[in-house]
C-alpha positions in Angstrom: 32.9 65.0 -47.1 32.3 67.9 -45.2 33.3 71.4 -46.0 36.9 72.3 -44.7 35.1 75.3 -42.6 32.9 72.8 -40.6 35.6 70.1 -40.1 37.4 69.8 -36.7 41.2 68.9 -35.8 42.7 65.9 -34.8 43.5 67.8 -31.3 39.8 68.6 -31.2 39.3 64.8 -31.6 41.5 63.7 -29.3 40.2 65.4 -26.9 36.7 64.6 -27.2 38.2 60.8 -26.8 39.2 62.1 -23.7 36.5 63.5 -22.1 34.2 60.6 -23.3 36.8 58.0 -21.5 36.5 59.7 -18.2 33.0 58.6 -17.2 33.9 55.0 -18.0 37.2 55.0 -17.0 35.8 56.0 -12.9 33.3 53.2 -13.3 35.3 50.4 -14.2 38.7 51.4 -13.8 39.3 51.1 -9.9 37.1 48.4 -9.3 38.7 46.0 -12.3 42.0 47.2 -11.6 41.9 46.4 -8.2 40.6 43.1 -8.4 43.4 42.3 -11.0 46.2 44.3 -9.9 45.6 44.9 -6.0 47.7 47.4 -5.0 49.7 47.4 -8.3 46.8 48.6 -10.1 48.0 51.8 -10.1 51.1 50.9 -12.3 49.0 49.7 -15.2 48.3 52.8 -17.1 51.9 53.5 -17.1 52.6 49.7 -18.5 49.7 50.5 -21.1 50.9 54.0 -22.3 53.7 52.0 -24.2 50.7 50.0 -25.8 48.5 53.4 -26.9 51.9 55.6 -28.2 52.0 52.3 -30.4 48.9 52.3 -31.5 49.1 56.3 -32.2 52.3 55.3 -34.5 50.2 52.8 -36.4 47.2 55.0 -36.7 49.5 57.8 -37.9 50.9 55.7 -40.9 47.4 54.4 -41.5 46.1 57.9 -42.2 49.8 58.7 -44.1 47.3 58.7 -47.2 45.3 61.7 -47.0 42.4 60.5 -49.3 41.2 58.2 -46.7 38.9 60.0 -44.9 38.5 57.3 -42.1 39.5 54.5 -40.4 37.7 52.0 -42.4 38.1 53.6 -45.7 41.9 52.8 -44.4 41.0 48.8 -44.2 39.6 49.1 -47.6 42.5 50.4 -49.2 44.6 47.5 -47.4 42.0 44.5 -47.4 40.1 45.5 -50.0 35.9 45.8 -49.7 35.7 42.0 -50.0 37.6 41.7 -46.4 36.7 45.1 -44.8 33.0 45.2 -45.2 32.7 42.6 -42.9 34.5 44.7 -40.4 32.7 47.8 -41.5 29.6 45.5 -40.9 30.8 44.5 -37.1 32.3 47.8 -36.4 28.6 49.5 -36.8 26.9 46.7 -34.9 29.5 47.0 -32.0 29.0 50.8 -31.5 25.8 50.2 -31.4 26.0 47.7 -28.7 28.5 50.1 -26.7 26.2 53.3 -27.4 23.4 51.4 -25.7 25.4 50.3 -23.0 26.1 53.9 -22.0 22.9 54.9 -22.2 22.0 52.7 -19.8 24.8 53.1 -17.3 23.7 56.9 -17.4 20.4 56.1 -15.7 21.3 53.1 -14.0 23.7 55.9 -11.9 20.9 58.0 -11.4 18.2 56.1 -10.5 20.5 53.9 -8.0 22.7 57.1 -6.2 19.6 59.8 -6.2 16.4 59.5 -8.2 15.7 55.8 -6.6 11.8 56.4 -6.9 12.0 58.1 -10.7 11.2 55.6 -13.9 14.4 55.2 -15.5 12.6 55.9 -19.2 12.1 59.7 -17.6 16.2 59.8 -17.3 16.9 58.3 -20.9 14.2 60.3 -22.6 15.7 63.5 -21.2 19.3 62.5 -22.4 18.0 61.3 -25.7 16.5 65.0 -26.2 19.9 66.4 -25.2 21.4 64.1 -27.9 19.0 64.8 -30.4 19.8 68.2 -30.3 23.5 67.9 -30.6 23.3 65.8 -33.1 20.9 68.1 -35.0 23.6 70.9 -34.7 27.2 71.3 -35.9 29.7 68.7 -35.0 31.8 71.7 -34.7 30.4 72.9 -32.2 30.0 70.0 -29.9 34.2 70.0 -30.3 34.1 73.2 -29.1 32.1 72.2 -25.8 34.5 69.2 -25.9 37.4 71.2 -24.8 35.6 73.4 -22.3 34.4 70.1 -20.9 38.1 69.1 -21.0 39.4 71.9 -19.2 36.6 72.3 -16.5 36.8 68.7 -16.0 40.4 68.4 -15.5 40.3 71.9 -13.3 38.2 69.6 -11.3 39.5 66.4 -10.9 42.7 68.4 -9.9 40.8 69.8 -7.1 39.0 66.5 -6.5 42.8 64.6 -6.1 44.1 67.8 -3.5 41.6 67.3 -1.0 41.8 63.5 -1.1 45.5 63.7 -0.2 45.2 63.7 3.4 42.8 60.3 3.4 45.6 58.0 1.5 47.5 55.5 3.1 50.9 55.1 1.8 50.8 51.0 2.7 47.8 50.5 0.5 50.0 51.8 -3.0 53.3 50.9 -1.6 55.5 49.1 -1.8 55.4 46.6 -4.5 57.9 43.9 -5.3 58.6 41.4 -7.9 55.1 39.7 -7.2 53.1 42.3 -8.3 54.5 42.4 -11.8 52.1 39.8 -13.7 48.9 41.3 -11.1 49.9 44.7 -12.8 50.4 43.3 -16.2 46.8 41.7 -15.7 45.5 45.2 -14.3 46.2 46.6 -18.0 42.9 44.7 -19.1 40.4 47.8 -18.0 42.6 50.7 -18.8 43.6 48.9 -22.8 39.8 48.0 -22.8 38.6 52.0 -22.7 41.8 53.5 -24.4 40.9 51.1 -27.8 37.8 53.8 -28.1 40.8 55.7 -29.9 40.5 54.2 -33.0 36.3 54.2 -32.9 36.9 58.4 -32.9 38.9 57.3 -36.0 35.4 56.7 -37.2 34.8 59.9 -37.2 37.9 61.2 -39.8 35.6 62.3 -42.1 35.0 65.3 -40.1 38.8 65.8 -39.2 41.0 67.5 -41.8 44.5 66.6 -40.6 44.4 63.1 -39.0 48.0 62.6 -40.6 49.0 65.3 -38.2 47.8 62.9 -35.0 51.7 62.5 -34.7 52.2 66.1 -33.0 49.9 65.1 -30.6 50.5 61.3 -30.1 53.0 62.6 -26.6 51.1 65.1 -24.8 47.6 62.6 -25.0 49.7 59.7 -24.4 51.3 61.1 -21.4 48.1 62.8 -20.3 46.3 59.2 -20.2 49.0 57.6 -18.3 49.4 60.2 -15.9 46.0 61.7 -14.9 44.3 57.8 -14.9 47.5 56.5 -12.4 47.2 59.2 -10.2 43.1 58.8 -10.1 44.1 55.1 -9.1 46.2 56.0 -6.6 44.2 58.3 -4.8 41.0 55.7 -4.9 43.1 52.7 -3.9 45.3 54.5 -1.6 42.5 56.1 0.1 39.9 52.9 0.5 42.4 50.2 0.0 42.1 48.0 -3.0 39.8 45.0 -0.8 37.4 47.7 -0.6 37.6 49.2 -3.7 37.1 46.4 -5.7 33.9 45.3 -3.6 32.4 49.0 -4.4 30.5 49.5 -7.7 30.9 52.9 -7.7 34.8 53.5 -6.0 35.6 56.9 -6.8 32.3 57.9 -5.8 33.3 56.1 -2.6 35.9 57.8 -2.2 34.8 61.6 -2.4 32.3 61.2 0.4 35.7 61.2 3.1 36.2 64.8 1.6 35.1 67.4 4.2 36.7 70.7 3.5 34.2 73.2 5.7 31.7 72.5 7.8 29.1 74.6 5.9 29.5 72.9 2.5 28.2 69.8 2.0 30.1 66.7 0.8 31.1 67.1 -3.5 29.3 64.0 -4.8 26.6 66.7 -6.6 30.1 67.5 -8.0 31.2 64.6 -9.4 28.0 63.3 -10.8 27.6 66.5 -12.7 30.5 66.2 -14.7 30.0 62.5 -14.7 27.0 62.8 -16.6 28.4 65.5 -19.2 30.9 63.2 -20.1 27.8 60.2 -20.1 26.4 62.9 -22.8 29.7 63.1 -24.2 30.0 59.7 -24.9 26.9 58.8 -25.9 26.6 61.4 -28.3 30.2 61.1 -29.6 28.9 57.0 -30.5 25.8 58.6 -31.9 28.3 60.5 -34.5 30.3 57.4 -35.4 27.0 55.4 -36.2 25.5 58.1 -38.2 28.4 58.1 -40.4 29.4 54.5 -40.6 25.2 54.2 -41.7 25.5 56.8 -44.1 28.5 55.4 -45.8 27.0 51.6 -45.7 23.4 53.1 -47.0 24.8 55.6 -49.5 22.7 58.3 -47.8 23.7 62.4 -48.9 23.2 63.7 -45.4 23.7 61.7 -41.9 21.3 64.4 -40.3 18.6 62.6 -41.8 19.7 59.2 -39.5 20.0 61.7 -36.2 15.9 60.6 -35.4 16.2 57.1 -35.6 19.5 56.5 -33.9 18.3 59.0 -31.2 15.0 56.3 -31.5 17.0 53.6 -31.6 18.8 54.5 -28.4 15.8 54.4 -26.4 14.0 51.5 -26.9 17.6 49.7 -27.1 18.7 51.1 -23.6 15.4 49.8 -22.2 15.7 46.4 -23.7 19.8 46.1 -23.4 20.3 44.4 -20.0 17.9 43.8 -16.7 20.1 45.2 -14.0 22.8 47.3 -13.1 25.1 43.7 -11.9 24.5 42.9 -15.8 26.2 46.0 -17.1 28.9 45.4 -15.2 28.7 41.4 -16.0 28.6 42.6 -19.4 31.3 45.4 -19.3 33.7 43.1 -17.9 34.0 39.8 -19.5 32.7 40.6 -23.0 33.0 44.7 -23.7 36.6 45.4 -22.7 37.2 42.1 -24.7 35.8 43.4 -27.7 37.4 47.0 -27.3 40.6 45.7 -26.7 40.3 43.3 -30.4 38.6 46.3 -32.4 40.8 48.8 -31.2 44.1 48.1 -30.8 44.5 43.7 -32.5 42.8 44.8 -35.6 44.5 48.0 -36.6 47.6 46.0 -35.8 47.2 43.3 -38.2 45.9 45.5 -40.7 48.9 47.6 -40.5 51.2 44.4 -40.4 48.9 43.6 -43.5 50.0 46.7 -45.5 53.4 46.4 -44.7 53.7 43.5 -46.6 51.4 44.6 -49.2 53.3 48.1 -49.6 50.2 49.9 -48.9 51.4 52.1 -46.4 
């Protein structure tokens, strides 16, 4: 375990789930939601913020034992190693999968909104570097650029939801009536399907030093989620309408081209793909992290720097080799990914929890 000097907090953590949400949660968010939900899309992160703040309570009475240092060390205790390896086993191999997958979504966007003519191994060598690097360094200190990512980005998307005001249309958010219940209960899928990563950053406990203290935060980023992630629905499908938005692939994109604030400056997609790709980094790195550790503990290895090379390897040549096409990713995302997120991240802690209850391990 790592020194208490070099370890982060759980507020540090949760934040970093944050940021690394938001570049997924603009991709597939308004255009799943809207095919689901319609107009009621919008409602669905309020209906889910009752499922997270349940999942924060079960993840705080996981972690209620402070020698488990994370979230699988938790399913040993309650399963024992015969029955959690086998997650531990499936756990790896699905961050893999996911770290690949946004890998490639990084330079699927740039190839197909900019850089048409550019190779797309120039775009994933660069990131790789960048994540090579970080890894190399202090996970400290990536927490630390974490929150300044946090606060620019939400600075930001403030300012990105202000100027969109004047291009919503009420009659595309409102009103809803007893029919759009089950479309809004359906909508849930995308937003559950990214907000499960919660319990992958519980991967990560080993570097945390007070996860049992997640319950003074468990409000603030529950609220936070629901809040900023309805409000970023309503302004897309109150702005484009929810027909278009769930033809677009790339929705909130869409919908900050209608921002024109001055003549002289040009529209604020550079903007928005800056910090877009910062929290692609975020993500992709944050993954990187998790499936250093979760190798080190399965391999017995003293230092996880040693594993930084080939996972930074191993996200290249898998990237390449992951899917043909940017309608695959999304294929991919959609029917089989949010699945998975949604069974890893919120079904199995559940049961496990259940599991210790009437074991009396927790």
């Amino acid at each position: 375990m790592l020194q208490s000097k070099n370890q982060i907090t759980v507020r540090q953590l949760m934040i970093m789930f944050c940021v690394s949400i938001f570049s997924p949660a603009i991709r597939l968010m308004p255009g799943i939601g809207s095919e689901l939900g319609r107009e009621a899309a919008w409602v669905s992160p309020i209906l889910s913020s009752a499922v997270l703040f349940t999942l924060f309570l079960v993840l705080e009475r996981l972690f209620k034992n402070k020698k488990s240092k994370d979230i699988i060390e938790v399913y040993d205790m309650v399963l024992g190693k015969f029955f959690s390896y086998p997650l531990r086993i499936f756990y790896l191999f699905w961050t893999f999968i996911l770290y690949f997958l946004y890998i490639r979504y990084y330079a699927e966007r740039l190839l197909t909104s900019i850089f048409r003519t550019t190779d797309i191994r120039f775009f994933i060598l660069v990131m790789m570097i960048v994540v090579f690097m970080a890894l190399r360094g202090k996970f400290e200190t990536f927490a630390r650029f974490c929150e300044i990512s946090f606060l620019l980005f939400n600075l930001i998307t403030i300012i990105f939801f202000i100027l969109l005001i004047p291009s919503v249309r009420i009659e595309n958010i409102y009103p809803l009536t007893h029919n759009d219940i089950v479309p809004a209960l359906k909508s849930t899928y995308p937003v559950l399907g990214l907000w499960g990563y919660v319990t992958f950053f519980m991967l990560l406990g080993d570097n945390v030093k007070d996860k049992e203290q997640i319950k003074n935060h468990r409000r603030f980023f529950t609220l936070f989620l629901a809040i900023i992630t309805s409000l970023m629905l309503i302004f897309i499908i109150g702005t484009l309408g929810h027909m278009t938005a769930r033809r677009m692939p790339l929705p909130f994109f869409s919908a900050t081209k209608m921002i024109v604030f001055a003549e002289s400056l040009d529209r604020l997609e550079s903007i928005l793909l800056s910090i877009w790709v910062v929290s692609d980094f975020i993500i992709i790195t944050s993954f990187a992290f998790m499936i250093m550790n979760s190798m080190k503990d399965i391999f017995k290895i003293s230092a996880d720097k040693y594993l930084s090379f080939p996972v930074v390897l191993a996200g290249y040549f898998g990237s390449l080799f992951f899917t043909g096409s940017r309608f695959e990713l999304e294929v991919f995302s959609e029917k089989i990914g949010l699945l998975v997120n949604i069974i890893l991240g919120f079904a199995v802690p559940f049961i496990v929890f259940g599991i210790g209850k009437l074991r009396k391990k927790v």
